[in-house]
ZAVEXKOL-502945 format. One record per residue (C-alpha): residue number from 1; x, y, z. Coordinates in steps of 0.1 Angstrom, whole numbers. Example, Ala and Ser with C-alpha at 12.3 -4.5 7.8 and 13.67 -1.06 7.14 Angstrom:
2
<node k="1" east="123" north="-45" up="78"/>
<node k="2" east="137" north="-11" up="71"/>
REM end
This chain:
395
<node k="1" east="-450" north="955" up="855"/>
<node k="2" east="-467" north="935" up="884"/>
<node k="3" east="-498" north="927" up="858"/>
<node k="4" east="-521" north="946" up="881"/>
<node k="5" east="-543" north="979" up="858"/>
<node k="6" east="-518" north="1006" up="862"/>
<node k="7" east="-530" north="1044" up="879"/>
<node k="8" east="-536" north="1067" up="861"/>
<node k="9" east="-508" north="1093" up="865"/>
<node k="10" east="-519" north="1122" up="887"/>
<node k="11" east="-524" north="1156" up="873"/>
<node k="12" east="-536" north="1186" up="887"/>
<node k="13" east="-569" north="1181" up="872"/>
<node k="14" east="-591" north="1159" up="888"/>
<node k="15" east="-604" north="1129" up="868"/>
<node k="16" east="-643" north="1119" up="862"/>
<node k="17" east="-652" north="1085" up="870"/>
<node k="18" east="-658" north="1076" up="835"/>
<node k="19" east="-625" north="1083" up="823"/>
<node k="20" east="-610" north="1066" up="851"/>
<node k="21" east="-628" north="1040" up="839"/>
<node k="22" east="-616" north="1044" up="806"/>
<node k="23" east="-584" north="1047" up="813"/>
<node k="24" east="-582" north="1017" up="835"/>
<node k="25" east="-599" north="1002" up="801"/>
<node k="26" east="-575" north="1008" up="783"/>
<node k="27" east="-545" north="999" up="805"/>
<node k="28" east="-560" north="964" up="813"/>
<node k="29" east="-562" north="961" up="773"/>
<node k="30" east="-519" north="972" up="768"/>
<node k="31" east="-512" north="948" up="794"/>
<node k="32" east="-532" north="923" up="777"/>
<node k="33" east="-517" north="932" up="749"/>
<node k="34" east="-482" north="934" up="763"/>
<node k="35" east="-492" north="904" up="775"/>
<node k="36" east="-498" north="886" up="743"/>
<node k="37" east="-467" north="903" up="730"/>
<node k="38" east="-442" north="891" up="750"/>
<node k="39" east="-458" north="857" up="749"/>
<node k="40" east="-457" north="860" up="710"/>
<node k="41" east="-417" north="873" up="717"/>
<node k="42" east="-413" north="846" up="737"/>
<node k="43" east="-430" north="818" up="717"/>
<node k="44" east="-410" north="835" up="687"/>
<node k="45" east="-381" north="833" up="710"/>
<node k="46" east="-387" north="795" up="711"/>
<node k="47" east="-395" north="793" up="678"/>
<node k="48" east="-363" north="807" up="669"/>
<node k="49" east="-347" north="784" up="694"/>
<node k="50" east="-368" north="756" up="680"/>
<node k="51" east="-357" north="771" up="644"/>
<node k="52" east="-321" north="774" up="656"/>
<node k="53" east="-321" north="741" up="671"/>
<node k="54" east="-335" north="723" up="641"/>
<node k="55" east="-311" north="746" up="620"/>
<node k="56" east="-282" north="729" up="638"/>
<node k="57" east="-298" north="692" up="640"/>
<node k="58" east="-298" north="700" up="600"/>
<node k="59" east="-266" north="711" up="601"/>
<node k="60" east="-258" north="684" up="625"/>
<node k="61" east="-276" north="658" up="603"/>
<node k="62" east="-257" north="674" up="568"/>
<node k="63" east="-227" north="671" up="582"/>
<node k="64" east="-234" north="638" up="596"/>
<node k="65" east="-244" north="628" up="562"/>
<node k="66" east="-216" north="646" up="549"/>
<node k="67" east="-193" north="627" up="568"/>
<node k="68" east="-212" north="593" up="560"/>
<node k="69" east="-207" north="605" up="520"/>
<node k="70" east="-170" north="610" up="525"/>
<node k="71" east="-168" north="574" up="545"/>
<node k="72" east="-188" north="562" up="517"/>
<node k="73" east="-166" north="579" up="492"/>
<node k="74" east="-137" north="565" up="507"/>
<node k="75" east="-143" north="532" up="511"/>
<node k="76" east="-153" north="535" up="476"/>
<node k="77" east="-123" north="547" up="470"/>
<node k="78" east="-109" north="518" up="492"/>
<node k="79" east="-130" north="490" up="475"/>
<node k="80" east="-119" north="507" up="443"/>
<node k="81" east="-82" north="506" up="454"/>
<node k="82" east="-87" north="473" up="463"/>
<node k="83" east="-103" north="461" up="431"/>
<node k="84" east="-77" north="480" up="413"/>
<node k="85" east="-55" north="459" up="435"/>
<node k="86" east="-76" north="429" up="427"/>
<node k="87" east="-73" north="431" up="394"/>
<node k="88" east="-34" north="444" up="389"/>
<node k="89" east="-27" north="408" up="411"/>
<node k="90" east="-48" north="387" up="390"/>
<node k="91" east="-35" north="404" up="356"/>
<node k="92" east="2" north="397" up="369"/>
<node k="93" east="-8" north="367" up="378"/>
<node k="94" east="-25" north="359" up="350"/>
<node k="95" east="3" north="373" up="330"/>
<node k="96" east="28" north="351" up="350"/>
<node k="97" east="6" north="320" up="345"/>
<node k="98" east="6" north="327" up="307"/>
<node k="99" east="42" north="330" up="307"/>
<node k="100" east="52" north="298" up="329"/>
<node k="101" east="23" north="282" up="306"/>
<node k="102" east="42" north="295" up="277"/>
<node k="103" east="78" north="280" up="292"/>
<node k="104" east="56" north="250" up="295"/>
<node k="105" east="46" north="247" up="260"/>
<node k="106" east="77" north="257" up="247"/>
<node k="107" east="95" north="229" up="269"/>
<node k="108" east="70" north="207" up="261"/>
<node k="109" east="70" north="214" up="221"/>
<node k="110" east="111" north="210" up="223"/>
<node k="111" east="109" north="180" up="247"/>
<node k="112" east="85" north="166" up="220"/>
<node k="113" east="109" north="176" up="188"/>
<node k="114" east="133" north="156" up="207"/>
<node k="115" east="112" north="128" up="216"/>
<node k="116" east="103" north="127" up="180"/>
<node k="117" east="138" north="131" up="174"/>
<node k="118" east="147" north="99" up="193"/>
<node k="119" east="119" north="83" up="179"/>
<node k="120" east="132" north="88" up="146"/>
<node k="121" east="167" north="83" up="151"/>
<node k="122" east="156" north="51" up="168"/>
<node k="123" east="131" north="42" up="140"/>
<node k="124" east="160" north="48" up="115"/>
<node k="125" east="180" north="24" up="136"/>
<node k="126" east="157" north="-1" up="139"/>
<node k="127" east="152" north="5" up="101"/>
<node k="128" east="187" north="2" up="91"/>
<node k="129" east="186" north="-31" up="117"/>
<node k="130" east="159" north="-46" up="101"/>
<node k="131" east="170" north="-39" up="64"/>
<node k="132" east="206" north="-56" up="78"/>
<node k="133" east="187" north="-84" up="93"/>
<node k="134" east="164" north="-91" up="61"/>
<node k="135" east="190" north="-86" up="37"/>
<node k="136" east="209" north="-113" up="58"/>
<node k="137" east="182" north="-133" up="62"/>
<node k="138" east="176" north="-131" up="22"/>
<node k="139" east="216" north="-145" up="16"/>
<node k="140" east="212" north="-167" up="46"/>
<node k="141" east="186" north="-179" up="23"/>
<node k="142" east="203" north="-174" up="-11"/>
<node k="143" east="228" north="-195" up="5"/>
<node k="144" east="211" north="-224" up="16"/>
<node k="145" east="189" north="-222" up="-11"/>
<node k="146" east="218" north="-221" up="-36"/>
<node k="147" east="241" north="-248" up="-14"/>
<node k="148" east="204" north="-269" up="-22"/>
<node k="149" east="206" north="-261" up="-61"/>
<node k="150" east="244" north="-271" up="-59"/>
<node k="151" east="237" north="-303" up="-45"/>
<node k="152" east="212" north="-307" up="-67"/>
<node k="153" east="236" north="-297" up="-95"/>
<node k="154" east="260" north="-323" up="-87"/>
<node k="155" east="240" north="-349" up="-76"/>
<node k="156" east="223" north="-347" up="-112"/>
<node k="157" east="258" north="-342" up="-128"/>
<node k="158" east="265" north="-376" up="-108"/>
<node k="159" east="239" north="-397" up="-120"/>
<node k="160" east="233" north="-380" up="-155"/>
<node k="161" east="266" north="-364" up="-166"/>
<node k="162" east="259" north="-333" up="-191"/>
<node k="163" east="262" north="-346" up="-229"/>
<node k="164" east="298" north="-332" up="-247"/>
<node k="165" east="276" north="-320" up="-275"/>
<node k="166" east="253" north="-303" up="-250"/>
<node k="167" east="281" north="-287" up="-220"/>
<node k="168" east="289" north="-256" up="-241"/>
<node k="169" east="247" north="-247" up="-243"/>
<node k="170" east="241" north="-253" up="-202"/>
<node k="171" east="244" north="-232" up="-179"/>
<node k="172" east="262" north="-251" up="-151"/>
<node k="173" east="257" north="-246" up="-110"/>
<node k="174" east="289" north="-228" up="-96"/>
<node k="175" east="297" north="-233" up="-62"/>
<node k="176" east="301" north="-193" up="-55"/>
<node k="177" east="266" north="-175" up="-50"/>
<node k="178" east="276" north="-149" up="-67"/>
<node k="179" east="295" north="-154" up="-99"/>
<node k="180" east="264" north="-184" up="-102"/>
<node k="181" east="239" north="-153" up="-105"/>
<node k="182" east="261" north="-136" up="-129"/>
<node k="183" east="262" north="-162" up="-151"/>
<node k="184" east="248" north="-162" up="-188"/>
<node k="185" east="216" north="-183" up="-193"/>
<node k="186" east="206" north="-205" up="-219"/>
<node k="187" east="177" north="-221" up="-228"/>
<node k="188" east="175" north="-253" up="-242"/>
<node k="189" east="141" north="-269" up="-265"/>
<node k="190" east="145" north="-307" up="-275"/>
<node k="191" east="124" north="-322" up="-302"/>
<node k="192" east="126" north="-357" up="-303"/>
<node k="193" east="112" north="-383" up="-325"/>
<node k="194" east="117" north="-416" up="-346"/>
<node k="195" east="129" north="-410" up="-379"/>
<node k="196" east="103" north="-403" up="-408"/>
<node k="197" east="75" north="-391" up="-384"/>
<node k="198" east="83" north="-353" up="-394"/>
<node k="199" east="104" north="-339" up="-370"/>
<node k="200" east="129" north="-317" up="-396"/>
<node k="201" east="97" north="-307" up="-411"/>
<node k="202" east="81" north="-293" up="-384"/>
<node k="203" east="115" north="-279" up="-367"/>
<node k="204" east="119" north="-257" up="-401"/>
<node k="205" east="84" north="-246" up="-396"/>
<node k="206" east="89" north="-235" up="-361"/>
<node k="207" east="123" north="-216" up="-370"/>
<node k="208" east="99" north="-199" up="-397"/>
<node k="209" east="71" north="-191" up="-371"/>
<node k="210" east="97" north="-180" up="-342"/>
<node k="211" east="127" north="-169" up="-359"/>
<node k="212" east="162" north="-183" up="-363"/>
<node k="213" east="201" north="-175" up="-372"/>
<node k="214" east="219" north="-208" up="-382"/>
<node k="215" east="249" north="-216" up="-368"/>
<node k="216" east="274" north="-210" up="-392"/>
<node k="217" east="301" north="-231" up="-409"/>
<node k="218" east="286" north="-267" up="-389"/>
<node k="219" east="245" north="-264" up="-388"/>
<node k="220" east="228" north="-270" up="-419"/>
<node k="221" east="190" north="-260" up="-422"/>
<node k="222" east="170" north="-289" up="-409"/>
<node k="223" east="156" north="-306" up="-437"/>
<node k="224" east="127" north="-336" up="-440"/>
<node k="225" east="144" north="-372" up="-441"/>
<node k="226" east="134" north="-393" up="-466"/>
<node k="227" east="157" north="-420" up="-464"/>
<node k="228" east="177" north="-434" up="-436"/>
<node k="229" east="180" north="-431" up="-400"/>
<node k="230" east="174" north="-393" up="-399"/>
<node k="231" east="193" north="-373" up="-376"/>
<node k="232" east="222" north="-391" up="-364"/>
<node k="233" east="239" north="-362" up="-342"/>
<node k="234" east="223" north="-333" up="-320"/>
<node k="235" east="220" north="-305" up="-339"/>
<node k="236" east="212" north="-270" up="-324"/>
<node k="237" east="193" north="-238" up="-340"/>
<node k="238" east="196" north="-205" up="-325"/>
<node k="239" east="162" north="-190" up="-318"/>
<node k="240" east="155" north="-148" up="-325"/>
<node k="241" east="140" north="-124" up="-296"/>
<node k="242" east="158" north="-147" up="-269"/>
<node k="243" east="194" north="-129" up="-266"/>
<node k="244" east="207" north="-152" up="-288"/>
<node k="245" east="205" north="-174" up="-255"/>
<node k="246" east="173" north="-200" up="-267"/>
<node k="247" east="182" north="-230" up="-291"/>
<node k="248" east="159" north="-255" up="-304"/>
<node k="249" east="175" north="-288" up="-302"/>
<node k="250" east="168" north="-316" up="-330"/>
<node k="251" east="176" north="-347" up="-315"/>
<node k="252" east="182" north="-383" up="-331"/>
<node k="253" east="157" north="-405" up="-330"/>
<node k="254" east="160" north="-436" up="-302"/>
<node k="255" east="161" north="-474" up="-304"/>
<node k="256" east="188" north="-475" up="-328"/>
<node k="257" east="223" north="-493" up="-328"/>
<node k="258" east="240" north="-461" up="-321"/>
<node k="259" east="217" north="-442" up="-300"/>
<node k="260" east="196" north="-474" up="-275"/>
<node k="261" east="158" north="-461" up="-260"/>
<node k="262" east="175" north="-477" up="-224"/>
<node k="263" east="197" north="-451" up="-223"/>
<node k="264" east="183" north="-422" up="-243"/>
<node k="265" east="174" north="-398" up="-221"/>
<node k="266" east="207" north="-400" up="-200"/>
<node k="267" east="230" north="-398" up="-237"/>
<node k="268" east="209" north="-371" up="-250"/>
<node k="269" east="209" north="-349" up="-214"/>
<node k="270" east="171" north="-345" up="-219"/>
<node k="271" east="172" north="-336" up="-177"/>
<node k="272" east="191" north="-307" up="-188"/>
<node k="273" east="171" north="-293" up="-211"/>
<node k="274" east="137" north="-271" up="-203"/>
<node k="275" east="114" north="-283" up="-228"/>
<node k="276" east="111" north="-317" up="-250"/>
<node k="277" east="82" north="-318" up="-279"/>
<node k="278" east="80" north="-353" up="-283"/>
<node k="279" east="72" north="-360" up="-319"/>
<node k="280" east="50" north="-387" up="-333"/>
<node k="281" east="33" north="-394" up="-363"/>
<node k="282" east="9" north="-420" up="-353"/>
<node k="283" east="32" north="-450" up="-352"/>
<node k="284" east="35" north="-450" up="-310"/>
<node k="285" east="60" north="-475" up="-298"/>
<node k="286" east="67" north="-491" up="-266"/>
<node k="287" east="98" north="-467" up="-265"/>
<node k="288" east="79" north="-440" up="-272"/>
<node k="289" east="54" north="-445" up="-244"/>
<node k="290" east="86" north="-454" up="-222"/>
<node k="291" east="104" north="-426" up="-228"/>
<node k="292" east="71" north="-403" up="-220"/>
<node k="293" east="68" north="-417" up="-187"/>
<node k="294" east="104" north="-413" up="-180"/>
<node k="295" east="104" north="-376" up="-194"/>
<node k="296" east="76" north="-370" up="-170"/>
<node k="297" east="91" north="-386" up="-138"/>
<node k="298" east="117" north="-363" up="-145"/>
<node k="299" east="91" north="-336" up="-140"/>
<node k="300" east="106" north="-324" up="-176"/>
<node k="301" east="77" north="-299" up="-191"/>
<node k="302" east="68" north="-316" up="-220"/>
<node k="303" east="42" north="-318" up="-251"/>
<node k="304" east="31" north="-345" up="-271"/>
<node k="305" east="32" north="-335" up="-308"/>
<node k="306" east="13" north="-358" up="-335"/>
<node k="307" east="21" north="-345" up="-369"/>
<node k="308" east="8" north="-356" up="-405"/>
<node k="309" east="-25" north="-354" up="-388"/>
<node k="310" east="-38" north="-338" up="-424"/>
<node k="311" east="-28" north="-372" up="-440"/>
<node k="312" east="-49" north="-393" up="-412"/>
<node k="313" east="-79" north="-368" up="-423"/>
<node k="314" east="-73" north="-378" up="-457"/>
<node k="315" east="-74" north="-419" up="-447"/>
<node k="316" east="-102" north="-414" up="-422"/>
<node k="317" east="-124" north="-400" up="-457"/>
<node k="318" east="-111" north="-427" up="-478"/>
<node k="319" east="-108" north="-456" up="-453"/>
<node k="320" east="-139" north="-447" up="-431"/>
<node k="321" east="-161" north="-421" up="-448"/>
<node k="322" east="-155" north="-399" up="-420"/>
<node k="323" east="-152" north="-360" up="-419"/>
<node k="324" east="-126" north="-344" up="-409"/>
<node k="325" east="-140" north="-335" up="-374"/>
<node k="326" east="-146" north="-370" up="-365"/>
<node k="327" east="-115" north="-384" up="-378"/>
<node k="328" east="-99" north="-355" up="-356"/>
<node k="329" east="-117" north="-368" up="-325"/>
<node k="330" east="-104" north="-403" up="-330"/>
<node k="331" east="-76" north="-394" up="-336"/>
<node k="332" east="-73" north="-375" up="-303"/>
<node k="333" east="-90" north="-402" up="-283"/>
<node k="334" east="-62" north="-432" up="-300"/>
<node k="335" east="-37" north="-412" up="-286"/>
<node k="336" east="-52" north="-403" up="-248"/>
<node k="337" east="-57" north="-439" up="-249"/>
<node k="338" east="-18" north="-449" up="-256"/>
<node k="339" east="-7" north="-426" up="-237"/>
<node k="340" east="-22" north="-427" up="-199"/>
<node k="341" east="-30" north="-392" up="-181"/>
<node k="342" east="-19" north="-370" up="-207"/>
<node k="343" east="-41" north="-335" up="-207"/>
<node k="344" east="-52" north="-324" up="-237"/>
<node k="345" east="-35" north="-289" up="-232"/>
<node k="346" east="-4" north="-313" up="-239"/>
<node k="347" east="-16" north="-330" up="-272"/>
<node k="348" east="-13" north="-310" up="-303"/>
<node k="349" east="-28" north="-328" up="-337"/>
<node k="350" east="-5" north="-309" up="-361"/>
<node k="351" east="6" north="-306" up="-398"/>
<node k="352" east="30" north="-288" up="-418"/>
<node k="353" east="14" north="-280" up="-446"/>
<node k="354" east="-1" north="-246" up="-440"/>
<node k="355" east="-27" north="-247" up="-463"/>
<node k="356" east="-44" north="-269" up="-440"/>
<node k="357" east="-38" north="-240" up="-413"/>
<node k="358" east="-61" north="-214" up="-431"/>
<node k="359" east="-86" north="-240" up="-447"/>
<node k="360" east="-78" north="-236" up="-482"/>
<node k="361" east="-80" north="-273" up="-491"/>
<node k="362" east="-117" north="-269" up="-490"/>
<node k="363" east="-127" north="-276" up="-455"/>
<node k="364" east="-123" north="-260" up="-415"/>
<node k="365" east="-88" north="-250" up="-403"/>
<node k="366" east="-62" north="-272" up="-385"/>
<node k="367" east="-31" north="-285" up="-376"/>
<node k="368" east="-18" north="-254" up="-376"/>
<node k="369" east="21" north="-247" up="-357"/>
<node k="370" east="16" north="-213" up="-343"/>
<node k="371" east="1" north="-231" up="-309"/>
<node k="372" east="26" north="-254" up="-306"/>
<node k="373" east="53" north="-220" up="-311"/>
<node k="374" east="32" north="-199" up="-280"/>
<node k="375" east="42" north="-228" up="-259"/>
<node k="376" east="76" north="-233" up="-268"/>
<node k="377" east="82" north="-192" up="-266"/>
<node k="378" east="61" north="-191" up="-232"/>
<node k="379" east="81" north="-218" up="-215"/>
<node k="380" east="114" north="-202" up="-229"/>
<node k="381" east="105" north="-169" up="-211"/>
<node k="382" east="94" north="-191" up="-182"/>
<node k="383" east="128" north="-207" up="-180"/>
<node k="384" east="145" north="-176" up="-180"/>
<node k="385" east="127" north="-160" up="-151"/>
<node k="386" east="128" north="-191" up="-130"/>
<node k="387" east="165" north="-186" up="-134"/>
<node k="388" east="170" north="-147" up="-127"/>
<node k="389" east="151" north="-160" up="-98"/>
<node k="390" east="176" north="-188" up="-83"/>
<node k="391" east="155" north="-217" up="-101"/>
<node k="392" east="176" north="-247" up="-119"/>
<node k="393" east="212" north="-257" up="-129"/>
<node k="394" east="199" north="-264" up="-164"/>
<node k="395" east="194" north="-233" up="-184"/>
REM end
């Protein structure tokens, strides 16, 4: 116990010195040994400690990281939370944004349908206030255009009073707009002429072409003068495909005792009528060439009409050995040359003996009426528009 070699114990028997020695041997080896054992106890003791104390740093350390888990867990949980959170706000908010964007459209949508409501409604107005305003601009219009044509009317009623024979076949101006628009229309063609130059003749041959009803009871069928002055009264044929509402007019012949070329065109109303075919069989006179530039002052349409133009082939052969185109030419050129500034649209070289139309007296066609007819019909149809329109008095 006090690390000095113990005694042997003492026995009865005296000891030698060599296993004194041996004996004190082997105690100094126990103690060594003893020695070395409680130095191993003791370092196992510190082990142990060293093991206990590392056992409860690790314990220390799991719990410590234990707890750090759980703080980690929980603010995970937290963060989670809070993202759930996050994401609740931003879906009601989104939700609420949808909605108010939703209100939004659907205020905008029904402030638009009444916008576009308005619009309409005022466009409709503005429609109905236009239509108003056009349609009394157009009888502002009608009105002073028809007070115009009234004027007109009687200022030409004035100055060239509408023939007796003639007043039942005109359709007159009337001072009311519109009773004047309801009015019948007529449509009046004059052919005028000198006797003998082949007016009748060529008037049956139009009727033929275009179509007539004679009058009954007082209108004869127009028939070729051989002897006499001709026509000596106005005498009216109803033409087909017009209403009943187009005559062709033959009218006596001027420069006679009865009927003076000074005042022709006033006693025969030609003002009122919409057409004149002045006729002429070669023999132009100084009336004739007045009365043209009178008919055209009056801005009266108008065409020249030279007929027995197959007899003037017939003298141009015989008198000048010409053919029939040439004597056609000269013809043509005579006349352009009595009669200043007439077009050739105008001048019609014509005959009315159709076997000249279709060339059957041996040489090229002419003369033939159906030209003169498309005229006639065109202007008639011409007329009649002008005056469904507003145009003249004068049917």
């Amino acid at each position: 116990a006090t690390g000095r070699a113990a005694l042997p114990p003492a026995s009865g028997k005296q000891q030698s010195p060599i296993a004194v020695l041996v004996t004190m041997g082997n105690n100094n080896g126990l103690d060594a040994a003893l020695r070395e054992a409680r130095a191993a106890r003791e370092e196992a003791a510190g082990a142990t400690k060293a093991f206990e104390e590392l056992s409860q740093r690790l314990r220390e350390a799991q719990q410590h990281h234990q707890a750090l888990e759980e703080q980690q867990r929980e603010r995970d949980r937290r963060l989670e939370q809070q993202l759930r959170e996050v994401d609740d706000t931003r879906r009601a908010q989104a939700e609420l944004a949808e909605q108010r964007l939703a209100t939004q459209r659907e205020e905008a949508t029904m402030q638009l349908e009444q916008e576009r409501a308005e619009a309409a409604r005022f466009l409709a107005q503005e429609k109905l206030a236009g239509a108003q305003r056009a349609e009394q601009a157009v009888k502002d219009e009608r009105a002073r255009a028809h007070a115009a044509k009234v004027r007109q009317w009687e200022g030409l009623n004035r100055d060239y009073p509408v023939p007796e024979f003639l007043q039942p076949f005109i359709t007159a101006t009337l001072k009311d707009v519109d009773a004047d628009a309801q009015q019948v229309l007529y449509v009046n063609v004059a052919v005028v002429g000198d006797s003998g130059t082949g007016k009748s003749s060529l008037i049956r041959v139009i009727l033929e072409i275009l179509g007539n009803q004679l009058i009954q009871g007082n209108t004869p069928s127009p028939e070729a003068c051989l002897e006499g002055d001709g026509t000596r009264r106005p005498t009216p044929y109803i033409l087909d495909g017009f209403d009943n509402m187009a005559r062709l007019w033959d009218l006596p012949g001027q420069g006679t005792t009865r009927i003076p070329a000074e005042t022709y065109l006033r006693d025969m109303g030609l003002k009122y009528y919409d057409m004149v075919l002045l006729v002429s069989d070669g023999r132009w006179s100084e009336n004739d060439t007045a009365l043209l530039h009178a008919i055209k002052f009056a801005e009266i349409p108008y065409n020249v009409i030279r007929t027995k133009i197959d007899q003037a082939v017939e003298s141009g052969e015989h008198d000048h050995g010409w053919d029939q185109e040439r004597t056609l030419r000269e013809v043509r050129h005579t006349l352009k040359e009595q009669l200043c500034e007439l077009d050739d649209e105008r001048l019609h070289l014509l005959t009315t003996r159709k076997k000249y139309w279709t060339g059957k007296h041996g040489g090229a066609s002419f003369g033939n009426v159906a030209e003169v007819c498309e005229r006639v019909k065109q202007q008639i149809e011409g007329a009649r528009g002008s005056q469904r329109r507003g145009g003249a008095g004068a049917a």
